[in-house]
C-alpha positions, 0 to 999 in steps of 0.5 A: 500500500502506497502513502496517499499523503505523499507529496513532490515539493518544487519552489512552485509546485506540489504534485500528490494523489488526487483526491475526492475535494479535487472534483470541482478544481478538476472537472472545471479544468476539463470543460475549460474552453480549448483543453479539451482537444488536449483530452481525446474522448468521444464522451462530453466530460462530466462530474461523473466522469472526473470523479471515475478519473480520480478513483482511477488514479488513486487506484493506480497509486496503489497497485503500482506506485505511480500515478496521474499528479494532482498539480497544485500551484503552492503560492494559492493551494490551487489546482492547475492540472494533472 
């Protein structure tokens, strides 16, 4: 079992697991206008979608010890990507 507290520190940046209160932060970046040619899908995303994209990395987290990051800007505890 991988530490879900785990965290990659840069001047910037925090790279972690995604978690579940990243749903709101995540699913508004992937309706953002023009990111979605940067996500391929046939489907339109939804909160249901994000939330399933979050599980998963979580899940890949713990089979294998890796994952998709949660980017967070540190100055403002923000969101900014994965």
């Amino acid at each position: 079992m991988h530490n879900h507290d785990f965290e990659l520190l840069t001047p910037r940046l925090k790279l972690r697991v995604f978690k579940k209160t990243d749903l709101t932060a995540l699913f508004n970046i992937f309706t953002e206008p023009g990111i979605a040619k940067y996500y391929p899908t046939t489907t339109t995303p939804d909160k249901a979608r994000t939330i399933r994209s979050i599980e998963h990395s979580q899940r890949h987290w713990e089979e294998y010890g890796y994952t998709k990051w949660a980017v967070i800007l540190r100055e403002s505890n923000q969101l900014i990507g994965r």
